[in-house]
C-alpha angles and dihedrals in degrees: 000000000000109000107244121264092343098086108230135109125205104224114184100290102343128090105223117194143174118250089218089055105115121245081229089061098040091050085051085055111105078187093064101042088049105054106016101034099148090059084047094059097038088053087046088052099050084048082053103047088040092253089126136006125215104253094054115098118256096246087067076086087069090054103047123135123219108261112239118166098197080065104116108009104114122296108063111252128216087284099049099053093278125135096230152011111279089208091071092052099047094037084256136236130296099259103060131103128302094186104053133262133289107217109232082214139032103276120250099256092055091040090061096042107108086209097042090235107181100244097160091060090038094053096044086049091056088048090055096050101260109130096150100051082045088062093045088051096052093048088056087065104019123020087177108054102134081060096045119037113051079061100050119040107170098132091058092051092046092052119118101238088072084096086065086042081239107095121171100269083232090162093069101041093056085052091051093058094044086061091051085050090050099052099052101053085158089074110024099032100046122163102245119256093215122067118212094191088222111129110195130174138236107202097199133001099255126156094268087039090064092034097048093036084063094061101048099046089051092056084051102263118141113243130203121180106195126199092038119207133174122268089247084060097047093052091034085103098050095062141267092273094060097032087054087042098054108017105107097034085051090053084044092052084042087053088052105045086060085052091063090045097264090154114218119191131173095230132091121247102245089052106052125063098188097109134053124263114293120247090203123026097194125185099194098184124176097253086166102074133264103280137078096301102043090055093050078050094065090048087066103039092058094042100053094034089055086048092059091047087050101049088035081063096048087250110130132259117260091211094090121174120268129229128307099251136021109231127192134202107256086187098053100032091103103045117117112250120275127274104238095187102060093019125099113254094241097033093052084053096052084050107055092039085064090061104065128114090210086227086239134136119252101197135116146250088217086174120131098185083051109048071048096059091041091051094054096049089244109193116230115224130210152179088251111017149338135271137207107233087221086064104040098053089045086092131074090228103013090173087064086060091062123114121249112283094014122135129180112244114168146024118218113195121182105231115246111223120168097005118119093230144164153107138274127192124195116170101327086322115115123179116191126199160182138183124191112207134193130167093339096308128107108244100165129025118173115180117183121180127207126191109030102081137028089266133021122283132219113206093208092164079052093055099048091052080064100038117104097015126127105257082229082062104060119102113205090212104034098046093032080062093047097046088053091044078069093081102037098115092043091065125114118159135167127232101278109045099047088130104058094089090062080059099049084050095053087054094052095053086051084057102055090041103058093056111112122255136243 
């Protein structure tokens, strides 16, 4: 039965509520403090920090910006029509992100990409050490990078750092790791474990045949190019520039495609019976034109064509999703750029990967409600769906991701009884949490942080380190360090904010103590 005037209905175990129900109304409900209390105090706290007022609905939660406070002092930031985050350059305010920014759209360099390759993720993994996940990234988007990309470009001219006349040479480190990719064929050309028993034809070895011949052996298809011609043939109609320039990188990916048992034979199709009979007879011809783009074209064309077989087939996508955060080196943003001439290849990468601005915003969900609302799993209503809150506040502006004509409705919170649960602010820092108890132990532990990324974070390694104790075992101090610990690698912060994460550990240890005791 709704509760009269106050806009929520209990429903079995779920709290629903009316998005034009008024903060003032919700915080008056004895219903809400009882079973959500985590989402009462985190409402209490945004009335508090000015966030909402309590005349404002309580769908105005769905709708609410990061908070950034180097926004409009100058120079224009991601969300005003700039190329970067002015808190990376200046060394930024206290209240901005310690993990890294989360770009609202897709960065220049990517942008300007023709084969949408993730730089940005490419460029923070080889920050962080990763070369090796670098390489298996750029082989999701480009698995001939070495061919393509000395000849392109375009990345490098769309970066950011144009404006200084000293942009990343992102262009060249991505062919640099194309040609690491290329010389170990026994890593990144493996023949697949799986076999799809699907046998498909490639009628001739075009630019989107070998492109395309790559993806679907990988996802264990069996792959036969028919009419084989040398690498100086293929690229013969784009033009003796490009034919010199790629030539002998196109012969190396060739090489490598046989490595992982991409069959070539001379024959047509119609005149050999030495193989079974083909699943897919594909005729993967260049309809862009013989130049540069027409060539990136094909790229295209036999990636994305190989991705339709293979989910047609119930195999997975390749193009899997990156990392949470884009992160940046504050110690290397204001190298020059690398001599590629006297510098060591590698070292020349590492270099100018160091001297991205990662094009994210730094700003905060300083939200409690919503860290709340994140932390108890809400679902989000609609006109036309529902939405995980997970996934929903997952985005810097999630309300720009509905559909046309769709409007939130309703709020459904799982009701929390018999959970420990609340919500601490300190600063525009919120931690929201729940602890599930029986018989002394710890069963459930949920931990969800405001206010030091773009979006709320869940520190799900945290919460298994406090999973399965005696209550009587935990230390405040000591697992309110290791939980944070968690998250250790994740930090990135910029000059100005290095003590925020002495404020997220105080509120941890709030948390834990104030669990009941046996």
């Amino acid at each position: 039965m709704q509760q009269q005037g106050c806009g929520i209905t209990p429903l079995d175990d779920v709290l629903r509520i009316d998005v034009g129900v008024t903060v003032n109304d919700l915080l008056a409900s004895p219903l809400l403090w009882q079973e959500a209390p985590a989402v009462a105090q985190g409402l209490s706290l945004d009335q508090e920090a000015g966030i909402l007022t309590g005349g404002e609905p309580v769908g105005n939660l769905l709708r609410k910006d990061v908070l950034c406070s180097c926004r409009d002092q100058g120079k224009a930031c991601l969300r005003d029509g700039g190329g970067a985050c002015p808190a990376i350059r200046t060394g930024g305010p206290a209240d901005v992100s310690v993990l890294g920014g989360r770009s609202p759209a897709s960065p220049l360099c990517r942008s300007a990409c023709p084969l949408s390759v993730d730089m940005p993720g490419i460029l923070q993994l080889l920050r962080e050490g990763s070369q090796l996940e670098a390489q298996r990234t750029l082989m999701k988007y480009l698995p001939m990078a070495q061919t393509v990309c000395l000849a392109c470009g375009r990345c490098t001219k769309g970066c950011i750092r144009n404006d200084e006349s000293a942009p990343v040479a992102v262009h060249r480190v991505i062919h640099w790791l194309g040609k690491t990719i290329h010389e170990h064929p026994e890593i990144f050309f493996v023949p697949p474990r799986g076999d799809s028993r699907k046998w498909i034809a490639l009628e001739r070895p075009t630019i989107a045949s070998l492109t395309a011949a790559y993806y679907l052996r990988r996802m264990g298809n069996h792959v036969v190019v028919f009419h084989d011609s040398s690498a100086a043939d293929i690229l013969k109609p784009y033009g003796t520039e490009l034919a010199d320039a790629m030539t002998a990188s196109l012969e190396l990916y060739q090489h490598n495609l046989t490595y992982m048992g991409v069959e070539f034979t001379s024959d047509s199709p119609s005149s050999t019976t030495d193989y079974p009979a083909f699943d897919q007879m594909l005729r993967l011809e260049n309809s862009d034109g013989f130049d540069l783009n027409g060539l990136l074209s094909a790229i295209v064309q036999g990636r994305e064509e190989a991705r339709r077989i293979n989910l047609e087939y119930g195999l997975k996508s390749f193009l899997e999703p990156g990392g949470d955060f884009c992160t940046f080196d504050r110690y290397s943003i204001t190298r020059s750029p690398a001599d590629w001439n006297n510098m060591d290849q590698q070292a020349a990468a590492m270099h100018e990967a160091s001297r991205c601005l990662n094009c994210s915003c730094l700003g905060v969900n300083a939200s409690s409600a919503c860290a709340a609302l994140f932390m108890m799993e809400t679902e989000i209503g609609t006109n036309q769906r529902t939405i995980r809150s997970q996934d929903y506040f997952a985005e810097i502006t999630p309300w720009k991701k509905l559909q046309s004509g769709e409007m939130p409705a309703w709020l459904e919170i799982p009701m929390s009884d018999g959970f420990c649960s609340g919500c601490l602010r300190e600063g525009e820092i919120t931690l929201s949490y729940a602890f599930l108890l029986t018989a002394g132990r710890v069963r459930i532990a949920r931990l969800v942080f405001g206010g030091i990324a773009p979006v709320p974070v869940r520190l799900a390694h945290g919460e298994r380190l406090l999973e399965n104790r005696e209550r009587n075992a935990l230390d405040a101090e000591k697992d309110a360090a290791a939980v944070l610990g968690t998250l250790q690698s994740r930090f990135c912060m910029t000059d100005n904010n290095t003590q925020k994460p002495a404020a997220m550990e105080d509120l941890l240890r709030r948390c834990l103590t104030a669990l009941p005791q046996n």
